[in-house]
Structure formats: structure tokens, C-alpha cells
N, CA, C and O atoms as a MOPAC input file, in Angstrom:
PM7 MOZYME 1SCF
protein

 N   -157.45000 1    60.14800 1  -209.80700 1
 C   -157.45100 1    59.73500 1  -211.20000 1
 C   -156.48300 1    60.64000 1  -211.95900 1
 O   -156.59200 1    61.85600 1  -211.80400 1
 N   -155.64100 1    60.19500 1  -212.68300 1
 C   -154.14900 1    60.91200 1  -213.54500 1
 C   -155.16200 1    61.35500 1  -214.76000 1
 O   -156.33900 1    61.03200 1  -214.92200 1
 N   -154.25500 1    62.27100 1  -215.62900 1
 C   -155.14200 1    63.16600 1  -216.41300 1
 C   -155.47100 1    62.33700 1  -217.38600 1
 O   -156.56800 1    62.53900 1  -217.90700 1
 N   -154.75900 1    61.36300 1  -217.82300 1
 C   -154.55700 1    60.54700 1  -218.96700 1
 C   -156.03900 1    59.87700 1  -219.14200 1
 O   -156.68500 1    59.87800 1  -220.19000 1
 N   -156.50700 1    59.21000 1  -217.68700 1
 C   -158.11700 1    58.40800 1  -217.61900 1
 C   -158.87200 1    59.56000 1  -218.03300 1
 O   -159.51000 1    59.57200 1  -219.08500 1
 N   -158.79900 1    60.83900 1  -216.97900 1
 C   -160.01700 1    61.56400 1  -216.95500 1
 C   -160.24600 1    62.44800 1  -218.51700 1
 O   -161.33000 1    62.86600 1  -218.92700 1
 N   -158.68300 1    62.60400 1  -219.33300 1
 C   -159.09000 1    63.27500 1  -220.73900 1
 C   -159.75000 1    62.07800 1  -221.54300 1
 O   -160.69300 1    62.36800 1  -222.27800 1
 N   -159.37800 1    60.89400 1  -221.47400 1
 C   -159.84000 1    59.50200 1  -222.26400 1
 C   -161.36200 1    59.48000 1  -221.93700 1
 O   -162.14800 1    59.20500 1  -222.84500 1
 N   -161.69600 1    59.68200 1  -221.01500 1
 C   -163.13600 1    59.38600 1  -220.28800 1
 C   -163.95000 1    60.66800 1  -220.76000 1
 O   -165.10900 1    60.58900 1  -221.16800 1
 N   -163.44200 1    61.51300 1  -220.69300 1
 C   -164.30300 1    63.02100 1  -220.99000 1
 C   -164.21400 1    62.79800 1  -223.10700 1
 O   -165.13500 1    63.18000 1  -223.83000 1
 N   -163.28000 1    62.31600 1  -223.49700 1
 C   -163.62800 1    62.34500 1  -224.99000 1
 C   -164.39800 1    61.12000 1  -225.50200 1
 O   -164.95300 1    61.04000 1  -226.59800 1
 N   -164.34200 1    60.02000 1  -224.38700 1
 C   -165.35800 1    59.13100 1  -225.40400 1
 C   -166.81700 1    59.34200 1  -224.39700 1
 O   -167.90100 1    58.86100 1  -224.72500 1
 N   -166.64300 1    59.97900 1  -223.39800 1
 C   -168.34300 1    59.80300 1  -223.17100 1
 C   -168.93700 1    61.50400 1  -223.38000 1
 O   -170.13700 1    61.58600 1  -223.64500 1
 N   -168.10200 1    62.90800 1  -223.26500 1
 C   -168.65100 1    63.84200 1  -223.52000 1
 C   -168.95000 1    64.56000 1  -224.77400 1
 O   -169.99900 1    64.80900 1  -225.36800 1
 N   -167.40000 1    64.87700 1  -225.04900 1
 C   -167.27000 1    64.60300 1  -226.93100 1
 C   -166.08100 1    64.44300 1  -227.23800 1
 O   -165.20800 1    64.74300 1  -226.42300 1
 N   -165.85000 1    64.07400 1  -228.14200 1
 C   -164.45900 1    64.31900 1  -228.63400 1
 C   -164.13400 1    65.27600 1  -228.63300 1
 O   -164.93400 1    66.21200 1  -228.65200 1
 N   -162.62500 1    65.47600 1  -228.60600 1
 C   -162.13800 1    66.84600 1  -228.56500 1
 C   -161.90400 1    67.23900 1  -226.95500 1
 O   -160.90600 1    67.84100 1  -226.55700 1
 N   -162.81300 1    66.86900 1  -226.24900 1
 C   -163.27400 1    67.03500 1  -224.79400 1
 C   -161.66700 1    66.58100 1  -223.38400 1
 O   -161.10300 1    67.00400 1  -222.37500 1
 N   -161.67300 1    65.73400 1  -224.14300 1
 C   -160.31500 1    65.40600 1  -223.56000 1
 C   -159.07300 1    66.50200 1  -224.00400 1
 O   -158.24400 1    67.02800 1  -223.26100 1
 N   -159.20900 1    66.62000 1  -225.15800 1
 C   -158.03500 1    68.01600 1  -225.32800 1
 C   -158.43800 1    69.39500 1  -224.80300 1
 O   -157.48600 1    69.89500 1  -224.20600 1
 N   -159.40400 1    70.10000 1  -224.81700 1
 C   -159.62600 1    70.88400 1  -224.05700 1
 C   -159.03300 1    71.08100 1  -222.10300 1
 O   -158.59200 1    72.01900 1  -221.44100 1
 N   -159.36100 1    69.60900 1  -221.81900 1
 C   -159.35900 1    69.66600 1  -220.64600 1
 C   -157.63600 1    69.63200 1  -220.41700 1
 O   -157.15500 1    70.14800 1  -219.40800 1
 N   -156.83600 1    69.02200 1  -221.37600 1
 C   -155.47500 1    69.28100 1  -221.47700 1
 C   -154.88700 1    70.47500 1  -221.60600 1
 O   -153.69700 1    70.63600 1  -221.33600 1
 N   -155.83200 1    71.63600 1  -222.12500 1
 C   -155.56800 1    72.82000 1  -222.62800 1
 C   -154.90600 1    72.46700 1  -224.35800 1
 O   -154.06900 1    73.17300 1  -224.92000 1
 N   -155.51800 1    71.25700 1  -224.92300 1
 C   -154.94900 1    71.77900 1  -226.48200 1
 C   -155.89800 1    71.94400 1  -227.09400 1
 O   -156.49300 1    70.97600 1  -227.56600 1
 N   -156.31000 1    73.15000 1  -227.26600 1
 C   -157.65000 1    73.37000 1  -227.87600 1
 C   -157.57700 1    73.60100 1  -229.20000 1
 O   -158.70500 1    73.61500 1  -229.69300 1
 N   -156.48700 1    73.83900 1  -230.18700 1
 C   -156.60800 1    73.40600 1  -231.40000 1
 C   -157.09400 1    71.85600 1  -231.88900 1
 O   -157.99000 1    71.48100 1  -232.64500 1
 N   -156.22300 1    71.24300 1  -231.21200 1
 C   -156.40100 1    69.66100 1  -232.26200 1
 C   -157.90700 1    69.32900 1  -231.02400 1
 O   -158.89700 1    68.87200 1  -231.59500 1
 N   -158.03600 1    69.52500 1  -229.62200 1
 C   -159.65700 1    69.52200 1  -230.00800 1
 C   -160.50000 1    70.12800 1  -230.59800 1
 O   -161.64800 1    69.68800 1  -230.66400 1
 N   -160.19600 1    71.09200 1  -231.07500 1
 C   -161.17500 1    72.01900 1  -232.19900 1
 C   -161.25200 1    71.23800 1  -233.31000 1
 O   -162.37000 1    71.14400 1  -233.81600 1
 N   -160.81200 1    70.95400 1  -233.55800 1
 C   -160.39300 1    69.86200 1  -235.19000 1
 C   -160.63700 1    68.49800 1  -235.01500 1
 O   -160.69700 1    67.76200 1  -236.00000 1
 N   -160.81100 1    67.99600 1  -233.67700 1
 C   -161.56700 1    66.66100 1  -233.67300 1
 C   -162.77700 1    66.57000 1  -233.05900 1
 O   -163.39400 1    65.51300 1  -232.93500 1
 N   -163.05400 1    67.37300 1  -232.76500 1
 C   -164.75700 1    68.09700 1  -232.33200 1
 C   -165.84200 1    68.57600 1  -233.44600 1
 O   -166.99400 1    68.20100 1  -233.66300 1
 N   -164.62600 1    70.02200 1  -234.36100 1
 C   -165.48200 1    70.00200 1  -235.76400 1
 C   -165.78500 1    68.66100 1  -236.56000 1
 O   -166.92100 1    68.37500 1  -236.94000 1
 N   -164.55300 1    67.78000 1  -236.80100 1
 C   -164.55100 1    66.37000 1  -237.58300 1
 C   -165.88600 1    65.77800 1  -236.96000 1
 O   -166.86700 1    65.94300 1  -237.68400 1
 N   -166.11700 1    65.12100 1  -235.75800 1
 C   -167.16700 1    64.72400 1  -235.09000 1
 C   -168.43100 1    65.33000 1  -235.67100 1
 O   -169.30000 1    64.81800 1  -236.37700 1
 N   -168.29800 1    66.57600 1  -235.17800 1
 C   -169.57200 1    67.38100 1  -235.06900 1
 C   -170.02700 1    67.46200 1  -236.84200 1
 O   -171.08900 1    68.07700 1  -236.93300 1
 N   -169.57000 1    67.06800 1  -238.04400 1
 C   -169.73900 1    67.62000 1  -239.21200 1
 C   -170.44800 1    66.34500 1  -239.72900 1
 O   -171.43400 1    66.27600 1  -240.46300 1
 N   -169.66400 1    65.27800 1  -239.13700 1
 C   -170.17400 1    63.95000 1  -239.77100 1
 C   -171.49700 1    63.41100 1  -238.84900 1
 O   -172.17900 1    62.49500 1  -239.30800 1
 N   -171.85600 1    64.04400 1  -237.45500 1
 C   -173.08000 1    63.65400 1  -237.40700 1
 C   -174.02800 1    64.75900 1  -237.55200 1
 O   -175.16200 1    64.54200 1  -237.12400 1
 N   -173.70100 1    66.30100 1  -238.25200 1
 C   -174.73100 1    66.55600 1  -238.87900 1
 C   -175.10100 1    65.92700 1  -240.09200 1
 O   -176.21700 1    65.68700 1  -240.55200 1
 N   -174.18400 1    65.74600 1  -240.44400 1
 C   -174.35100 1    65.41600 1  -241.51200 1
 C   -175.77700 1    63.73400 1  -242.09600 1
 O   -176.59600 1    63.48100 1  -242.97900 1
 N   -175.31400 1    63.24500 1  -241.11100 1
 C   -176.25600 1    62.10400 1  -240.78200 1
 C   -177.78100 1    62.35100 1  -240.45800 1
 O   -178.78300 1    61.96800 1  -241.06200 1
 N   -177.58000 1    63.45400 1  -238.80700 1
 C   -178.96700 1    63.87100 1  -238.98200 1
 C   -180.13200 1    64.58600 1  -239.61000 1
 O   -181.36200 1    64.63500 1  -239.63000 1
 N   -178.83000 1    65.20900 1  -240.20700 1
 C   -179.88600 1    65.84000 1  -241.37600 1
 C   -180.36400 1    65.14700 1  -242.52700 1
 O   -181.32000 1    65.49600 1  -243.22000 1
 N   -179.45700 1    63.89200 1  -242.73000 1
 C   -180.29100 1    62.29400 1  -243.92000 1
 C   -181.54000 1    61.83700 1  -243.65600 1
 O   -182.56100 1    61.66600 1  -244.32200 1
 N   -181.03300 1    61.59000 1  -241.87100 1
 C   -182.22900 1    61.12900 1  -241.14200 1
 C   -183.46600 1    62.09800 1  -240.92200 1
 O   -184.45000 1    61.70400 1  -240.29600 1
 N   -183.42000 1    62.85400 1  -241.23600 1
 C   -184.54500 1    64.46500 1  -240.88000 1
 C   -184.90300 1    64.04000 1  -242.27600 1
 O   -185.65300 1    63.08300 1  -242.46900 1
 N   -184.44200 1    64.65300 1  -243.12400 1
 C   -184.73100 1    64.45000 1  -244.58700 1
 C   -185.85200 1    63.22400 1  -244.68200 1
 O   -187.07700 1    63.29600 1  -244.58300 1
 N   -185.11900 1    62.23800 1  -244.87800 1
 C   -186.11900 1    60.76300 1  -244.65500 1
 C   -187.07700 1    61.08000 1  -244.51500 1
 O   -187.94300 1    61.15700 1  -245.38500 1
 N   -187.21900 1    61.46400 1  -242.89800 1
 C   -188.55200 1    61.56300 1  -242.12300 1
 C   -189.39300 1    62.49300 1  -242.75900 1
 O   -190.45000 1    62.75600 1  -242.18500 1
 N   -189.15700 1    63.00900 1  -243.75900 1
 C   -190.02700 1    64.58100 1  -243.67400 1
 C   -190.22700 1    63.96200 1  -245.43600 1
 O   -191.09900 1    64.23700 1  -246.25900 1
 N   -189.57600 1    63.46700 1  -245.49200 1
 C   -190.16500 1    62.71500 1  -247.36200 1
 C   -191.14600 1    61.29400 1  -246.65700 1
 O   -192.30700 1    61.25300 1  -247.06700 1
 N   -190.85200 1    60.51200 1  -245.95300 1
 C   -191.58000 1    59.68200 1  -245.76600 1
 C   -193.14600 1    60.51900 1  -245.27300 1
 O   -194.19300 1    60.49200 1  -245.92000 1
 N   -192.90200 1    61.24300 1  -243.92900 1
 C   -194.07800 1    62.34400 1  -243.47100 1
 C   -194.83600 1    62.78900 1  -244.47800 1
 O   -196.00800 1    62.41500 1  -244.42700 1
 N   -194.43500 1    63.69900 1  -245.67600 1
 C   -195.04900 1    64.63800 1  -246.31100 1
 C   -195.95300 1    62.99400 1  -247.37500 1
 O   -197.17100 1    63.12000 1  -247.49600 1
 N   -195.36000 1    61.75200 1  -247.97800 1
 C   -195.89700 1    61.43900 1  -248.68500 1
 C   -197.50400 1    60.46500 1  -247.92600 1
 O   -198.17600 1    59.58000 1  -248.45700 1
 N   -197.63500 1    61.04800 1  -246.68700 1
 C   -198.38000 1    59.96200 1  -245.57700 1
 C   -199.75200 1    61.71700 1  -245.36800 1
 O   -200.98100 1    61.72400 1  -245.43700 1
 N   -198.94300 1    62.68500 1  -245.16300 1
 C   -199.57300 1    63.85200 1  -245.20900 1
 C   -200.72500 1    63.96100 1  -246.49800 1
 O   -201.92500 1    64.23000 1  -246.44000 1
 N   -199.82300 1    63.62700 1  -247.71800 1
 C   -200.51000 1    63.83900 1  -249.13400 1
 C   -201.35200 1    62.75900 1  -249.04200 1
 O   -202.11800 1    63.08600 1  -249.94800 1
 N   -201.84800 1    61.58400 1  -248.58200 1
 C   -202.67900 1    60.37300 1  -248.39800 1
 C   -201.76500 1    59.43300 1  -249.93100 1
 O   -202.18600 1    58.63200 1  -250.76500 1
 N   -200.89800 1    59.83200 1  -249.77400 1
 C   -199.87900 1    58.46600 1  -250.91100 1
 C   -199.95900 1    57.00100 1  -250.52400 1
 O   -200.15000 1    55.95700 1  -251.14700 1
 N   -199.61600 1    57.51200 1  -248.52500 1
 C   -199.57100 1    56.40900 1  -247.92900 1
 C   -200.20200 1    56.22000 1  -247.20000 1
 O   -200.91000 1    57.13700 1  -246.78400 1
 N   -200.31000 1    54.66800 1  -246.53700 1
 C   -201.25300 1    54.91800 1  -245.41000 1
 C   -200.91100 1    54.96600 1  -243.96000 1
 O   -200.25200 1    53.99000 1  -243.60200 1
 N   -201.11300 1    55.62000 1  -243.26100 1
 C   -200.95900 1    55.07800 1  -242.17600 1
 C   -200.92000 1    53.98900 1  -241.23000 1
 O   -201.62300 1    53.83400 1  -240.23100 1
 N   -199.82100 1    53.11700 1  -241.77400 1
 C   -199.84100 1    51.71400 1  -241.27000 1
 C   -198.02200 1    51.30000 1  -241.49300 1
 O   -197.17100 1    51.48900 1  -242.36100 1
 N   -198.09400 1    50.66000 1  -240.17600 1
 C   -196.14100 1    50.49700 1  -240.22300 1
 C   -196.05000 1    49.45800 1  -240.56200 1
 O   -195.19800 1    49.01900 1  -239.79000 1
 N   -196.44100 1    48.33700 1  -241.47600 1
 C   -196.31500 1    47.56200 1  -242.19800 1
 C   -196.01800 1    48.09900 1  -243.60400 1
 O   -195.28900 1    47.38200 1  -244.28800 1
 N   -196.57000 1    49.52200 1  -244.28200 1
 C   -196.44900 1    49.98600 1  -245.23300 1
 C   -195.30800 1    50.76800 1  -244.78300 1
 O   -194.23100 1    50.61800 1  -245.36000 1
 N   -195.45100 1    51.79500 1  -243.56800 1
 C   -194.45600 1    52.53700 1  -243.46100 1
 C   -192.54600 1    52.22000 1  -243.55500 1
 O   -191.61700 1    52.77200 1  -244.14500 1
 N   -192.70600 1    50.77800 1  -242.41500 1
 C   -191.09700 1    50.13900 1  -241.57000 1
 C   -190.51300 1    49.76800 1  -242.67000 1
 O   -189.28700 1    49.79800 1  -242.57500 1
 N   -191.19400 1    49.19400 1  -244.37600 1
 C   -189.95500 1    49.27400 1  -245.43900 1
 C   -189.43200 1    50.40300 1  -246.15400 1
 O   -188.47000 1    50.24600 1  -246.90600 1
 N   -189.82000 1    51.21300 1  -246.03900 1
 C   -189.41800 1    52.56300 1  -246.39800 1
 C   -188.73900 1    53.27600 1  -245.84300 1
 O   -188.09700 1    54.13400 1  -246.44800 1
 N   -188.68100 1    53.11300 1  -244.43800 1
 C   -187.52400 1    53.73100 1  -243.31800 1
 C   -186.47400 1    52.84200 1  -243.79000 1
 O   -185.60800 1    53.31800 1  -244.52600 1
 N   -186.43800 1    51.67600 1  -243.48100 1
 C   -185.37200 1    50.96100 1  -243.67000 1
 C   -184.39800 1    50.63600 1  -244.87700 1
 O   -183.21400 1    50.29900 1  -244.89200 1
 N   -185.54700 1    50.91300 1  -246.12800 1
 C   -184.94900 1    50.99700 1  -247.25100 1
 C   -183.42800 1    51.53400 1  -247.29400 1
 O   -183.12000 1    52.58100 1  -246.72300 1
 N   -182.61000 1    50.84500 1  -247.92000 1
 C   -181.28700 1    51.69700 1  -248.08700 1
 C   -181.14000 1    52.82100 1  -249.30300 1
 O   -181.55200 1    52.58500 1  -250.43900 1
 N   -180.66300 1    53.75900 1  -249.02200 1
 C   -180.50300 1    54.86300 1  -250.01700 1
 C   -180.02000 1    54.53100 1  -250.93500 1
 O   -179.42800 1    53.45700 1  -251.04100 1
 N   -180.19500 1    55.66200 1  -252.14200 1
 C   -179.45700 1    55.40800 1  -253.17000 1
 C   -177.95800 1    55.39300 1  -253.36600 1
 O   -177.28700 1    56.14200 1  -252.65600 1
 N   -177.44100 1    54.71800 1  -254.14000 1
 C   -175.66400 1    54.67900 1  -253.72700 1
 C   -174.95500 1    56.17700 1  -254.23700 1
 O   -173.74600 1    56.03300 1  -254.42200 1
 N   -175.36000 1    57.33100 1  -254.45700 1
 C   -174.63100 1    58.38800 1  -254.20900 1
 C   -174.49200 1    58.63200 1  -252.76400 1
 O   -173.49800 1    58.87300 1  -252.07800 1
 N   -176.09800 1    58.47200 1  -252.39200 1
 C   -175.90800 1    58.95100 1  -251.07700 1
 C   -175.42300 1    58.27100 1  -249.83300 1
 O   -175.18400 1    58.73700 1  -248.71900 1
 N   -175.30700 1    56.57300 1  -250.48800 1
 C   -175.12200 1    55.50400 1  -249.38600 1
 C   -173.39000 1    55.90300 1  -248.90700 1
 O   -172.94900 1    55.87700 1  -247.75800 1
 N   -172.54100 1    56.30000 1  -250.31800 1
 C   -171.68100 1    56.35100 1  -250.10500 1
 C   -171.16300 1    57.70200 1  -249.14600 1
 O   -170.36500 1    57.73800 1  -248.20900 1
 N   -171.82000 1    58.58600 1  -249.67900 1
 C   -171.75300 1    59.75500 1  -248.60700 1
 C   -171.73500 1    59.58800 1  -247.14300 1
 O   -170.73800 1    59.80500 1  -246.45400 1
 N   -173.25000 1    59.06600 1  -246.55100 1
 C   -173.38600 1    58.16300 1  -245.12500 1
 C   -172.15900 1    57.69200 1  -245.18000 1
 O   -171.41300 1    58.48600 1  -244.60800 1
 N   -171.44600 1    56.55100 1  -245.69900 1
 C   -170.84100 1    55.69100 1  -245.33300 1
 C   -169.24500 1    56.53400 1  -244.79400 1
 O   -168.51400 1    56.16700 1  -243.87400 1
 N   -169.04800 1    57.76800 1  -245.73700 1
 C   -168.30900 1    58.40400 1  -245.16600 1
 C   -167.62600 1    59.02200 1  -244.25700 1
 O   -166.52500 1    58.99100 1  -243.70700 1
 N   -169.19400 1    59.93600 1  -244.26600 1
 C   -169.81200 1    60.57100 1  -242.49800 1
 C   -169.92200 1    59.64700 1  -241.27300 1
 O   -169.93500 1    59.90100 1  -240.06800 1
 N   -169.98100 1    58.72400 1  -241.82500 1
 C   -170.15500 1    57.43500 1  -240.16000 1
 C   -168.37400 1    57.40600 1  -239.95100 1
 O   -167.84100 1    57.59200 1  -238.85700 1
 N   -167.60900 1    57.13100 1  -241.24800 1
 C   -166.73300 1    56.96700 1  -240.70000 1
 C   -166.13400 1    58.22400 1  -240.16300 1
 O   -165.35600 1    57.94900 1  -239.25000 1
 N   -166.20600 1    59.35300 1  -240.37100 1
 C   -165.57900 1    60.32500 1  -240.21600 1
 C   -165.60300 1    60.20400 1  -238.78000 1
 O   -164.66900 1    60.28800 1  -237.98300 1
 N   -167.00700 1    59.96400 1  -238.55900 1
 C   -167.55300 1    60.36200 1  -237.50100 1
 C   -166.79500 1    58.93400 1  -236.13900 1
 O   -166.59400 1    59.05300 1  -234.93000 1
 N   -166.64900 1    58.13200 1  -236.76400 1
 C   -166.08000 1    56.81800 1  -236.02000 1
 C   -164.55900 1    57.33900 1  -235.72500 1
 O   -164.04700 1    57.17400 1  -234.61700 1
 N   -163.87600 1    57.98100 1  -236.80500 1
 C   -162.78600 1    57.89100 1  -236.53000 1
 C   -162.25600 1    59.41000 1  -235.65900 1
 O   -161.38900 1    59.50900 1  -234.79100 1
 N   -162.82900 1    60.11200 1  -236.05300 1
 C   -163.01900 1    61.47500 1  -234.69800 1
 C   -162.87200 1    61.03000 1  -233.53400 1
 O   -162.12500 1    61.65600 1  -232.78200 1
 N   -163.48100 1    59.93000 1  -233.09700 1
 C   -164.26600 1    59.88600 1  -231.70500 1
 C   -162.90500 1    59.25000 1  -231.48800 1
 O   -162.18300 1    59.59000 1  -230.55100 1
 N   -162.63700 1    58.50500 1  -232.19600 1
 C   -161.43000 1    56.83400 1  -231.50400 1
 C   -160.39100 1    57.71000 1  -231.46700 1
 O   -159.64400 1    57.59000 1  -230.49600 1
 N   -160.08200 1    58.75900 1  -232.44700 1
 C   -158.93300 1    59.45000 1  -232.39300 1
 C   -159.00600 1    60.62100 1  -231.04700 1
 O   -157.90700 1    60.69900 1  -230.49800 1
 N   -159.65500 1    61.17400 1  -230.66700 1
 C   -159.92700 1    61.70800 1  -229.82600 1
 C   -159.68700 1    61.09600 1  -228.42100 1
 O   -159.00800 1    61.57000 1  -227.50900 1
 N   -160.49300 1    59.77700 1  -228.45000 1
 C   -160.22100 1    58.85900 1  -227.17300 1
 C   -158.61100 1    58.88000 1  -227.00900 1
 O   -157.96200 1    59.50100 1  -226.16700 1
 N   -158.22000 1    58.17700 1  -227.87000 1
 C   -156.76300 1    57.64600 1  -227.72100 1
 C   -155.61000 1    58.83000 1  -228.05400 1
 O   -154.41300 1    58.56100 1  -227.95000 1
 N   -155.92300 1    59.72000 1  -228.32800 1
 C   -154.77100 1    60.95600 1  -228.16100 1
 C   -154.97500 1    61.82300 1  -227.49600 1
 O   -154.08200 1    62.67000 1  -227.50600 1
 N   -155.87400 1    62.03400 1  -226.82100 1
 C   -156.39500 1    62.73600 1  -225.18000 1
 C   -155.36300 1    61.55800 1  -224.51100 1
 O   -154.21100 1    61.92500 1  -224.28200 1
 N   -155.77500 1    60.02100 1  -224.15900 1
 C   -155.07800 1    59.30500 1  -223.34300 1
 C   -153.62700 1    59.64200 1  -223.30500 1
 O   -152.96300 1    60.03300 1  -222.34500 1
 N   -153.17900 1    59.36200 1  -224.82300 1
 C   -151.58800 1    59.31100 1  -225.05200 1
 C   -150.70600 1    60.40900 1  -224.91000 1
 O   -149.49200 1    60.23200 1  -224.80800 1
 N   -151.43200 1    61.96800 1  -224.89100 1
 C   -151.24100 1    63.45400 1  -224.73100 1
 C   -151.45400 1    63.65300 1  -222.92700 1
 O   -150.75000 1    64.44300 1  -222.29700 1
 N   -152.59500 1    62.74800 1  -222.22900 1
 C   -152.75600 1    63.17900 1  -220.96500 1
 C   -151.44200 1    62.44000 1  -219.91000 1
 O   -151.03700 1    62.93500 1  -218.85800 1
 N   -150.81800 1    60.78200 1  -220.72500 1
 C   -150.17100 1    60.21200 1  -220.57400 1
 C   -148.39800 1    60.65100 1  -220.48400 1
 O   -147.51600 1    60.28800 1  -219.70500 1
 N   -148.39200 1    61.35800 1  -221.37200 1
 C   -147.49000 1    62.43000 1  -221.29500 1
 C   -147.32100 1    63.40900 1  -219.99500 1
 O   -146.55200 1    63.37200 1  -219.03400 1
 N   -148.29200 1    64.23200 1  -220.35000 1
 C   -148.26500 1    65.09500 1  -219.54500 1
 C   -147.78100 1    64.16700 1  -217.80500 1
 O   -146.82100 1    64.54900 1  -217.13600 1
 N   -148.75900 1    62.87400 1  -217.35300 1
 C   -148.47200 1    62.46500 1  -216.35800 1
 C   -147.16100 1    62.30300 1  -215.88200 1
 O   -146.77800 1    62.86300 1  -214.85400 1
 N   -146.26200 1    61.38100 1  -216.74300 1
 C   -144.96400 1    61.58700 1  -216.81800 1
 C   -144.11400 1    62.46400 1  -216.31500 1
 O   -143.19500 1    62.35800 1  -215.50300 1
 N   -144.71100 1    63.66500 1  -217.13300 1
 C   -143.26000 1    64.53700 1  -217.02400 1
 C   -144.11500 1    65.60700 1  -215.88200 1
 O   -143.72500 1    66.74300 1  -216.15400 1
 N   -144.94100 1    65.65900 1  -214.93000 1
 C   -144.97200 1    66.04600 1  -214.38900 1
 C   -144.62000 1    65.04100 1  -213.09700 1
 O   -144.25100 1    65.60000 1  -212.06400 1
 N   -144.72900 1    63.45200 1  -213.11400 1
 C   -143.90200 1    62.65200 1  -212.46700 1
 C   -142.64700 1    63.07500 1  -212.34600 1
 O   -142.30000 1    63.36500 1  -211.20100 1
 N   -141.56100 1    63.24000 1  -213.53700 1
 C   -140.60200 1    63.31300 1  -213.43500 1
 C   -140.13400 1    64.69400 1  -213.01900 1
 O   -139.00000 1    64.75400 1  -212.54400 1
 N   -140.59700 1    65.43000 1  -213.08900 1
 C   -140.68300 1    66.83600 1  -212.65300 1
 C   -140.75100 1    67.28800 1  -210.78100 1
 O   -140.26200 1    68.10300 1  -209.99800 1
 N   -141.58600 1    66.27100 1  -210.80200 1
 C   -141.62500 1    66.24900 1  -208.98200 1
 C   -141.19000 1    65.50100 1  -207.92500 1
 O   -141.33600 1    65.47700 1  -206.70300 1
 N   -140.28400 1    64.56100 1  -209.25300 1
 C   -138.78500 1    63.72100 1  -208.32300 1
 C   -137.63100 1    64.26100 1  -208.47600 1
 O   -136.56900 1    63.92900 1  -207.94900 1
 N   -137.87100 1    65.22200 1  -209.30800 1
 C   -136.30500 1    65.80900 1  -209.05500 1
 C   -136.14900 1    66.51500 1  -208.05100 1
 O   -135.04000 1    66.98300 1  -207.79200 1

């Protein structure tokens, strides 16, 4: 397998960034790893949040224990300061990953090349 599959394969299934490392460019994977890594804290900590406001108001007997009362309240959509925030972080987080995939490929793709051409001369 040429480096080009195995950096493409290591950034969309390990992490992003993952593919540049394994190239040795560990700046721009540092920078598409942090990007990744910021936008799904960022998420899980919405989703933690949620849980622990939905939790605490089920704790206080507000609510009842019943997922007919509970499943519209998870699902509820946030308020639009924060929808827009999410909506951010997903993308950040979408576009980390795709960018990562495809410039590990196009950087490992390179490299294949000119080490092709390197070992026909």
C-alpha cells in the first residue's frame, strides 16, 4: 500500500491530522488535529451540559421519570445563540476531518511520485 492510501486511511478513520504525522508534517497535522479536536469538544461539552440540566431538573423531582416527558427535551433544539455556535463546531469539525483526509492523500501522493521518480533515475 503507497503512502498516499495509508496517510488517507489513518486520517479519516484514526484522526485527522493522523495522516500528516505519519508523513512527518507535524505542523499542519497539529493544526488539523487541534481544529478537529476543539470543535468536538466543543460539542461534547453541549451535550454534557444538556444532560446534567436535563439530570439535575429529574434529580429536583421537576420531572418525572418517564421518556415520554424526558425524549422532548433531549431533542429540543437549542436556543439560536447557541444553535449557531453547534452549527459552527460541526462544521469546523466536518471540515478538519475532509481536509485532513484529502491533503494527507494529495501530500502522501506527492511524496509517492517523487520517490517514483527518484528510483528510476
Amino acid at each position: 500500500m503507497n503512502k498516499a492510501i495509508k496517510a488517507a486511511l489513518i486520517s479519516a478513520f484514526v484522526c485527522p491530522g493522523g495522516g500528516h504525522f505519519y508523513l512527518k508534517k507535524y505542523a499542519t497535522g497539529t493544526l488539523i488535529s487541534v481544529a478537529m479536536l476543539s470543535g468536538l469538544l466543543y460539542l461534547l461539552n453541549q451535550a454534557v451540559e444538556r444532560a446534567h440540566q436535563i439530570s439535575d431538573r429529574i434529580l429536583s423531582g421537576e420531572l418525572p421519570l418517564d421518556i415520554n416527558v424526558i425524549y422532548p427535551l433531549i431533542t429540543q433544539a437549542p436556543p439560536n445563540s447557541q444553535a449557531s455556535m453547534i452549527n459552527i463546531a460541526t462544521s469546523v469539525f466536518i471540515f478538519a476531518w475532509l481536509v485532513g483526509v484529502i491533503d494527507s492523500y494529495r501530500l502522501g501522493h506527492r511524496m509517492d511520485k517523487a520517490e517514483l521518480t527518484t528510483s528510476t533515475d
